[in-house]
N, C-alpha and C positions, 0 to 999 in steps of 0.2 A: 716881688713887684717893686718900681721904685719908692722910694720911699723918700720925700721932699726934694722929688727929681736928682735923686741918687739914685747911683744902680746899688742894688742890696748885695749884688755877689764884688763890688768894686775891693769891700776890704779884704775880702777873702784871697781874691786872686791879684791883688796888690796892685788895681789901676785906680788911677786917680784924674775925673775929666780933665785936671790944668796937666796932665804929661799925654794925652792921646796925639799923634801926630796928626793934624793936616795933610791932606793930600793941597799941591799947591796947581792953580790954571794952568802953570806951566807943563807940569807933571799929568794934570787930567789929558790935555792937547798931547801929549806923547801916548799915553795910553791909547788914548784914542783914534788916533793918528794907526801904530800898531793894530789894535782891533782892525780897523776898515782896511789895513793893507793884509790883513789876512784873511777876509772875507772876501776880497778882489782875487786874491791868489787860490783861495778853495773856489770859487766860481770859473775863474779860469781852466782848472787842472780838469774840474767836474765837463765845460765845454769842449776839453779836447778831450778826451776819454768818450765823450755821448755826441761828440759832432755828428756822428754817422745817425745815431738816432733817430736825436734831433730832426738833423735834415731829413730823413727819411719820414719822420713823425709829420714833417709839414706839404715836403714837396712827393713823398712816394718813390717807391722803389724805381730802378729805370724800366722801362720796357723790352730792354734785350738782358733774356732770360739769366745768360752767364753771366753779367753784370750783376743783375738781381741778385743772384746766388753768392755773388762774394761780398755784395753789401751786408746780408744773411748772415754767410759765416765770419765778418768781420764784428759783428756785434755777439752771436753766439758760435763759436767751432762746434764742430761734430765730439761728440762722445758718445763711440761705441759701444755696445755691450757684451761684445766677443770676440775677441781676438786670438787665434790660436797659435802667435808667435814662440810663444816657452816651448811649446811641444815640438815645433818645428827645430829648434833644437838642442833639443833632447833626441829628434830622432839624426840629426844629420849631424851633429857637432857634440856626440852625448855629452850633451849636459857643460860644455868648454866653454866658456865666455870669452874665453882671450881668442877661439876656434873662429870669431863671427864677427863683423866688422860692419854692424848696423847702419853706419853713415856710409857704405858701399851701395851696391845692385846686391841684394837677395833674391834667394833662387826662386821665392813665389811671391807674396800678393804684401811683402809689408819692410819698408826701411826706413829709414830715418827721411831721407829725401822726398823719398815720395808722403810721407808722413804730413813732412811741411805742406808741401803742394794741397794735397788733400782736406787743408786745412785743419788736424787734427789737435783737438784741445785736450782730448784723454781718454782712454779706452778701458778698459776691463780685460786686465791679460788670466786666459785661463788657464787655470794648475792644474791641466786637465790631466787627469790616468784613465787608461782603457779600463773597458771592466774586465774581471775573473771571469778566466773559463769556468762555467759554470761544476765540468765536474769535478773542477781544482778547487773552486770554494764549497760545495757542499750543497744540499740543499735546503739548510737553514743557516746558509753566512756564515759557516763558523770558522773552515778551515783558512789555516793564514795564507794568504796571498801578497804581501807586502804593498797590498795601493795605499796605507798610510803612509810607509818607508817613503816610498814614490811622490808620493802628494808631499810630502816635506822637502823632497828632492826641486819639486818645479816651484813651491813660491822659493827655497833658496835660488836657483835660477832666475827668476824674475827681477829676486833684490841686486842679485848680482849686474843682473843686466841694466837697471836701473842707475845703481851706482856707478857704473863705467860710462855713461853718459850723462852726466850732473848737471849740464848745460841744455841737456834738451828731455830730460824725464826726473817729473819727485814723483815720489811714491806718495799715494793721498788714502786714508781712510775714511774722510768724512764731505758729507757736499759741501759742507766749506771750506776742505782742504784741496778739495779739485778747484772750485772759482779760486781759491788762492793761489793755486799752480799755476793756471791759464790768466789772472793777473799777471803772475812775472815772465811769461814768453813760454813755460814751461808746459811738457804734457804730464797730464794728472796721469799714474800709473797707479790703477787699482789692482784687487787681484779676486776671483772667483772661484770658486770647485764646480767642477760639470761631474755631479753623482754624489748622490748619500753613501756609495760605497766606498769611497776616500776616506769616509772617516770609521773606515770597519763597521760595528754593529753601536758604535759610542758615544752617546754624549757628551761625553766628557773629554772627548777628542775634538768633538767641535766647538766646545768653549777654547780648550788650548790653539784652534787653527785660528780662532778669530783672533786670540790674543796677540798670533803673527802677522795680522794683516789682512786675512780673507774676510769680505766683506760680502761676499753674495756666494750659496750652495744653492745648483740644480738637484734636485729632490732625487733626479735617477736621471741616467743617461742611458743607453740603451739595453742595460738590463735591469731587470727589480732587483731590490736591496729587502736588508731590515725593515727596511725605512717606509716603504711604495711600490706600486706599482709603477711602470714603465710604459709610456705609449710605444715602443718600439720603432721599427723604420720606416719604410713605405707602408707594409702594414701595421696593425695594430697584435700587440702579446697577447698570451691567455694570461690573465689577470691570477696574481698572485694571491696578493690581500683583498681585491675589491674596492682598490684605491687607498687611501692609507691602512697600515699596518696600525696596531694598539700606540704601538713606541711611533709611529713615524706621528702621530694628533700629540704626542709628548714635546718631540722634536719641533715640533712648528710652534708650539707654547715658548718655548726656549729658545728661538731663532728671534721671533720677537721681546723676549726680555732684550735678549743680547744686542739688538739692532742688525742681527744679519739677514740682510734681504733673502728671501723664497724667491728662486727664478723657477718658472712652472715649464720651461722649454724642457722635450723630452717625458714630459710625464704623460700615464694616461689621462685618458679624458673624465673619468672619476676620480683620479687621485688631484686632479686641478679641479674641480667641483669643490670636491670634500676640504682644500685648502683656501681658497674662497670663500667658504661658508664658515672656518672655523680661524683663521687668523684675523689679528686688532692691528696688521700692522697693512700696509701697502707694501705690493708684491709685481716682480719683471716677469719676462718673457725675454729672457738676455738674446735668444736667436729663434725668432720664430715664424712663421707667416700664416696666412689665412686658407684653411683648406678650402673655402667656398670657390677662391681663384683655384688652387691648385689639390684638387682631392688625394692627400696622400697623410696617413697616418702623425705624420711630426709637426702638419700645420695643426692652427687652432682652429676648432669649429665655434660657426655662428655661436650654440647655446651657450659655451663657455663665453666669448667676449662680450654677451650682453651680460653677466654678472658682472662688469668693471663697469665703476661709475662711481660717482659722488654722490650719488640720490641713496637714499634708504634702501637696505635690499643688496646695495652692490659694494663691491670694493675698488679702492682707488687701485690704480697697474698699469703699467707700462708695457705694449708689446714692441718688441725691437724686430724690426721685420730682416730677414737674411737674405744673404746673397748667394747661397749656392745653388747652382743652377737644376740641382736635383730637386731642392724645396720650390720654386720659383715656377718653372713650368715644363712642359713636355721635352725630351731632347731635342737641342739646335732653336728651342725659341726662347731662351733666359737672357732677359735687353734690359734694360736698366727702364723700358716701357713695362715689362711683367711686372717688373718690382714696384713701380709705382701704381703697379693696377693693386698690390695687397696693399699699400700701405692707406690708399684710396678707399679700400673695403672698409680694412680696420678702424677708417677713421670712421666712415660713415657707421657702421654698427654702434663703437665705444663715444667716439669724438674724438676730435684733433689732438687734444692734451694725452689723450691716452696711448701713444705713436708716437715710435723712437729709432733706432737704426740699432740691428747688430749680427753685423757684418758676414762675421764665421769665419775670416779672411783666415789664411793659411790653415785652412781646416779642411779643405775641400780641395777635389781635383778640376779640374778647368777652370771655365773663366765665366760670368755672367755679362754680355755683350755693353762695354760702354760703363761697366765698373766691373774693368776688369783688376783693381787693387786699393789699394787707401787713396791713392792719388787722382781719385774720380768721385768721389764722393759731391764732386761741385755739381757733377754733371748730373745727380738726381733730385738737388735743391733744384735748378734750372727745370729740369720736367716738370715738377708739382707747379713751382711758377709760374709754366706755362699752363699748367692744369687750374689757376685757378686760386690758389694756397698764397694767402695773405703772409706778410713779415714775420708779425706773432706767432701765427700758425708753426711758420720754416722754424724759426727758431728753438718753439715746443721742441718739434722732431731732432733738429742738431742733437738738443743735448738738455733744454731747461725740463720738462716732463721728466728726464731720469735724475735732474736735482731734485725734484719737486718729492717723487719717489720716494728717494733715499730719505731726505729733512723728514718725511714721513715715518719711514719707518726710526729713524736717530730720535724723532722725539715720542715715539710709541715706546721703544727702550726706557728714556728718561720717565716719563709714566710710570710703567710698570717695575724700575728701579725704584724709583722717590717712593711708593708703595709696598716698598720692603718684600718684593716678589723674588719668593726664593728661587736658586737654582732649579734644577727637573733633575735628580738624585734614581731615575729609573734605570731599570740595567735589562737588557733583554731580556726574554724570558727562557729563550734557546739556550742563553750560556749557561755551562755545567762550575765554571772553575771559579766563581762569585758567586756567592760568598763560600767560604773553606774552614776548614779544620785546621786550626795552628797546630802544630809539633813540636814541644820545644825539646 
């Protein structure tokens, strides 16, 4: 304390009140002067960055739809949940990057140009591998089929592809590394696995893929794994496990430590229940739509999307509704109107926040009428707008919902880290060759 209006630590740290400097009027008036010219220049940058907002906050969107829609994706871009450009090639260019020339015309639905046009801020490129002929893998997964070889083959492709265009793709892992991409003019490049079988029968594979970058695994794609069950194609599979497997309720323990998102697209309709019910983190549907619109095995049903929500009982998730004309509607009627009839469903069952887009582009054969590639994506903001779907709303769907998602499950990780939650150290139960007999 002071002590006869001394400071008591004065002698210690060797100040004495007759040596303290004055600041001088002169000197405050510059300070200040500075302060208020940098408060004028952060209000300014903040105005031209949110003028659209703004304006739109006061006066409302326009009333012709395509307008509407790019006022939309000028404040949020589209961020898909499925893109199947790696694969594409892989299959036509194996796997060459110098083979492909992305600022050209691409042979199907995705380039750089059209990219722009379509307004795209960032997508989810899939590492996707076919599955194992099943009597090549076995029928307890064991025998080697190379889909890990494979799977490390397509995110090296991605990065590749990534890096050759510096100017219009970063590679992002995190939702603040995607808004920071789409801050500098750049598309956020994420990366996905489409199947539990990519990563063999292993855990421990799938902590190594995340450490490369893979930020979201579909639990199974169209065949069962280790892992789950599979909802199959048009129809539905004879169920394996009966929705998770022992090791696949391990794997979803361990996808939430890790922060990597569960996309439920592809699975059965018990093995999406039973991960619902048992995962702390929020979870996609990176390419999905609504079987009520179109009754076909790969959509989601009604009982499953009323599990997603914010209310007690439910889990937060994203469905990303797709565009292939096989999920969408009967042959010769998939319009960019079918698509906005699921995405309409889904909102109405879950709500608006819950609805996202993803796509499947270069994964499919034809074309869905009116998005028929990345470069049309305006023209399904414009529907809903004319359907009705408010700014907030449009912009959930572009792309804020699958931030909201992700920051969910990033800080379910950070939880279950800060709580010193160990790795999942389980090993299938099928494998013979773990653990072994040393020889020396």
């Amino acid at each position: 304390m002071p002590v006869n209006g001394q400071n008591e630590y004065a002698p210690l740290l060797g100040i004495h009140s007759s040596h303290r400097k004055h600041i001088t009027p002169l000197a405050r008036t510059a300070i200040s002067a500075i302060l208020f010219t940098a408060i004028v220049v952060t209000v300014i940058v903040n105005l031209t960055i949110y003028w659209d907002d703004l304006w739109d906050l006061i006066h409302g969107l326009p009333s012709d739809p395509d307008e509407a829609a790019s006022r939309v994706l000028n404040s949020m871009p589209v961020i898909d949940g499925h893109i199947d450009l790696a694969d594409l090639v892989r299959a036509k260019y194996s796997n060459n990057a110098s083979a492909v020339n992305l600022r050209l015309f691409t042979p199907e639905h995705v380039d750089i140009p059209r990219l722009r046009r379509g307004r795209v801020g960032g997508f989810f490129w899939s590492a996707y591998v076919a599955c194992p002929q099943p009597e090549a893998e076995g029928p307890d997964f064991l025998n080697p089929s190379w889909r890990v070889r494979d799977t490390l083959e397509q995110i090296d492709i991605v990065k590749l592809l990534v890096d050759d265009y510096p100017d219009v793709f970063r590679l992002a892992t995190s939702s603040s590394e995607v808004e920071k991409a789409i801050r500098s003019g750049r598309i956020a490049s994420l990366i996905g696995l489409e199947g539990g079988h990519q990563i063999g029968t292993s855990i421990a594979a799938l902590r190594q893929l995340y450490a490369l970058g893979v930020r979201y695994m579909t639990l199974t794609h169209f065949c069962h794994n280790a892992f789950a069950d599979s909802g199959g194609y048009l129809e539905p599979l004879t169920p394996r496990w009966g929705g998770l497997s022992p090791l696949g309720r391990t794997l979803i323990q361990e996808m939430n430590r890790l922060g990597m998102l569960i996309d439920l697209s592809h699975t059965s309709d018990e093995t999406a229940r039973q991960t619902l019910n048992l995962t702390k983190a929020p979870v996609i549907f990176s390419h999905s739509s609504a079987r009520s619109v179109h009754n076909i095995a790969r959509n989601v049903p009604d009982d499953i999307l009323k599990l997603i929500g914010e209310q007690p009982g439910k889990t937060d998730a994203v469905v990303m509704v797709n565009f292939a004309p096989v999920f969408v509607a009967p042959q010769g009627e998939a319009n960019v109107s079918a698509v906005a009839d699921h995405i309409d469903h889904i909102a109405n069952v879950t709500g608006k926040q819950h609805v996202g887009l993803g796509s499947d582009f270069d994964g499919f054969g034809g074309t869905t009428q009116g998005l028929e590639d990345v470069s049309k994506y305006p023209n399904l903001i414009a529907e809903l707008y004319h359907r009705g779907w408010n700014k907030t709303e449009l912009v959930g769907l572009a792309g804020r919902n699958l931030l909201r998602v992700m920051a969910g499950a990033e800080n379910t990780a950070k939880q279950l880290q800060s709580a010193r939650v160990r790795p999942k150290y389980d090993i299938y139960d099928k494998r013979t060759d773990i653990p072994y007999d040393r020889e020396f």
